[in-house]
C-alpha positions as CSV (number, residue, x, y, z in Angstrom):
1,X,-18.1,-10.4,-18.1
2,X,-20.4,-11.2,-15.1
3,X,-18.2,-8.6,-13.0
4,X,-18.5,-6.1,-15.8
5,X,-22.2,-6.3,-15.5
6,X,-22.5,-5.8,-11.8
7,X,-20.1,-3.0,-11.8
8,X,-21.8,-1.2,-14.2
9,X,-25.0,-2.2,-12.9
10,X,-24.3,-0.4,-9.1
11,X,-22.5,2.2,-10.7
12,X,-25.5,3.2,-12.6
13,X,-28.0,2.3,-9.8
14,X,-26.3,4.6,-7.2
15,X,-26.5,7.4,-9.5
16,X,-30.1,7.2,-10.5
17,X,-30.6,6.3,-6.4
18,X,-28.4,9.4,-5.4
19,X,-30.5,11.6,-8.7
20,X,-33.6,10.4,-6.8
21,X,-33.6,12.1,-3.6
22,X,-31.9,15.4,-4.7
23,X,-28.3,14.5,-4.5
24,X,-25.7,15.6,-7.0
25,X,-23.8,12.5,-8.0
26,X,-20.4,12.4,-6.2
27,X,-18.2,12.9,-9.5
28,X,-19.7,15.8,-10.1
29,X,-19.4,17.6,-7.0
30,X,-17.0,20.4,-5.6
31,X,-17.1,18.5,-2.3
32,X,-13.9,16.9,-2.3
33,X,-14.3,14.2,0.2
34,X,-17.2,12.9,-1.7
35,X,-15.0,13.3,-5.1
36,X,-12.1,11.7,-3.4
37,X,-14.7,9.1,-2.1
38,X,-15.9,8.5,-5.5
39,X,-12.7,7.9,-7.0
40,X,-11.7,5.6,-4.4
41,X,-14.4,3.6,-4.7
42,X,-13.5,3.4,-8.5
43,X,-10.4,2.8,-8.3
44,X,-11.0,-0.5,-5.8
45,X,-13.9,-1.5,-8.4
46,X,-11.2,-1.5,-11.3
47,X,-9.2,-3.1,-8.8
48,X,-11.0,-6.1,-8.2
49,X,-12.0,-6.4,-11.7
50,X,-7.9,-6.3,-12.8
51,X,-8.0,-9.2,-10.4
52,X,-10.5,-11.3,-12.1
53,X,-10.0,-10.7,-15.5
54,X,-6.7,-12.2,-15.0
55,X,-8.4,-15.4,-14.3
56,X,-10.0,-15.4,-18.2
57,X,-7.5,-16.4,-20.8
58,X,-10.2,-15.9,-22.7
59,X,-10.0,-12.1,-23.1
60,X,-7.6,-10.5,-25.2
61,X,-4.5,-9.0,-23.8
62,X,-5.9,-5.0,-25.5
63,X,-9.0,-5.2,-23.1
64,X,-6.3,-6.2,-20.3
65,X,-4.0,-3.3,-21.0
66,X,-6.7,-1.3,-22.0
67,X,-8.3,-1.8,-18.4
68,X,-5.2,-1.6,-16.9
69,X,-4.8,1.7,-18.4
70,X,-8.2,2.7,-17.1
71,X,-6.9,1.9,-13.4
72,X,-3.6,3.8,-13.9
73,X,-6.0,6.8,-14.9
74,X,-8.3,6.4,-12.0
75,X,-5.2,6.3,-9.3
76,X,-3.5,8.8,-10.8
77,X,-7.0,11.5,-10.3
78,X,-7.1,10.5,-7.2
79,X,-3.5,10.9,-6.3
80,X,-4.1,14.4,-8.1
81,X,-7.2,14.8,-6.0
82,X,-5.9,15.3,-3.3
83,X,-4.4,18.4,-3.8
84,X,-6.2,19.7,-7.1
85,X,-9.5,19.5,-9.0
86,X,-8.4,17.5,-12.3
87,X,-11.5,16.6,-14.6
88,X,-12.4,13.2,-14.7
89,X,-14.8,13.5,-17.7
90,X,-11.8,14.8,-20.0
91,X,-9.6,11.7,-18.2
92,X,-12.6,9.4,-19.7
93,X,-12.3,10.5,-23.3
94,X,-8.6,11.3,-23.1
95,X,-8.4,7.5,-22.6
96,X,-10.8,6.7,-25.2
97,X,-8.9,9.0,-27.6
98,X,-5.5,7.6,-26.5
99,X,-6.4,3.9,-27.1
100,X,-8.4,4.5,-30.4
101,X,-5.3,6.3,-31.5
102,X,-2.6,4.5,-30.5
103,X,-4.5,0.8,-32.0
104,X,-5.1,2.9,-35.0
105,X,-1.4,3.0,-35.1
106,X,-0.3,-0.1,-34.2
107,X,-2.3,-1.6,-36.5
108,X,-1.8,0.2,-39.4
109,X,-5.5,1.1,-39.5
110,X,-7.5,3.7,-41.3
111,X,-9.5,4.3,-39.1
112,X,-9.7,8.2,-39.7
113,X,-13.3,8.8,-39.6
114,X,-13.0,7.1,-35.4
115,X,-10.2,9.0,-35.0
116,X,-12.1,12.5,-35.8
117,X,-15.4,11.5,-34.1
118,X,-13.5,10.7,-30.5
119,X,-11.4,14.3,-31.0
120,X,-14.6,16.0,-31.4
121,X,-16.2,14.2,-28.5
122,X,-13.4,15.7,-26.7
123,X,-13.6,18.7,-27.7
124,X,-17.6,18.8,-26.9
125,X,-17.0,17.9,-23.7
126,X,-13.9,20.1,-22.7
127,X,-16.5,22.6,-24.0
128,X,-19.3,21.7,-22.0
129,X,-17.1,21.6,-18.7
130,X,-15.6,25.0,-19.4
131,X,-19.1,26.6,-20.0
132,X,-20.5,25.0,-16.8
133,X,-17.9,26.2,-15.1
134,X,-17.5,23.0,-13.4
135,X,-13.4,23.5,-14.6
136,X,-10.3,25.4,-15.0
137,X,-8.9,25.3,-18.7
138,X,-5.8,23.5,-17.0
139,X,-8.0,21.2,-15.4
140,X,-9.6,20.3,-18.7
141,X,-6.0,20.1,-20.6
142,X,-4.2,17.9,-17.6
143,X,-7.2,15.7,-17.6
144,X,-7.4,14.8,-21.1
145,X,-3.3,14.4,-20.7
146,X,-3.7,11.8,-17.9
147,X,-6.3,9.9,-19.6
148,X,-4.5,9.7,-23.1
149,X,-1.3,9.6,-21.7
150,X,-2.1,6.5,-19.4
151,X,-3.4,4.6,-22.5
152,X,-0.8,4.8,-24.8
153,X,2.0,4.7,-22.0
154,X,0.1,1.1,-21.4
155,X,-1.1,-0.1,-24.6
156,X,2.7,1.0,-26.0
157,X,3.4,-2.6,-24.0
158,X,2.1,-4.4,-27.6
């Protein structure tokens, strides 16, 4: 949990520290050396946490796929990076989405009222990206398709 911390301590520190003196934040940026930078950086972060969690029988084996999932996700945009501008926001709640959904049906949950609140969060902020113009609409669909997809590809493992 300590690692958890600290990563989402810098993470949130470098953006406040790059807001601060007029920078856009990199995963938000056209520049693609800075997104691909980003996403790198990510990636090695979820890295090093897969690493470590391993070490903690204590944590249950959802968080470890779910993670797991999360670093399939983050490879996979930068893989796509490279040669295309996928959105990283919609591969955030795609995830989210895809693990709340698949859990729901694994385990014969009624969990309907989740369910609806994450596809509407979706939809908000496939909206929001498409108005800012920040993406394409196929940006926004492959996204939320790499996102969901590598969660219930992983979590599927249960």
């Amino acid at each position: 949990h300590l690692l958890h911390s600290l990563l989402l301590f810098q993470l949130n520190f470098q953006h406040h520290q790059y807001r601060s003196v007029g920078h856009i934040f990199f995963i938000q940026t056209s520049n693609l050396l800075r997104r691909i930078f980003f996403i790198m950086v990510l990636s090695i972060l979820y890295a090093i946490y897969l690493l470590f969690i391993d070490l903690n029988v204590d944590v249950a084996l959802v968080i470890k796929l779910f993670y797991i999932g999360c670093f399939i996700a983050i490879l996979s945009a930068l893989i796509i990076t490279f040669e295309w501008k996928i959105s990283i926001h919609m591969i955030g709640v795609g995830g989210f989405t895809g693990a709340l959904f698949l859990l729901t049906y694994l385990y014969n949950s009624d969990n309907t009222i989740g369910l609806v609140v994450a596809i509407l969060i979706s939809g908000i902020v496939a909206y929001s990206r498409l108005q800012l113009s920040a993406h394409s609409l196929k940006q926004v669909i492959a996204g939320y398709a790499v996102g969901f997809l590598s969660q219930v590809l992983v979590l599927s493992i249960l």
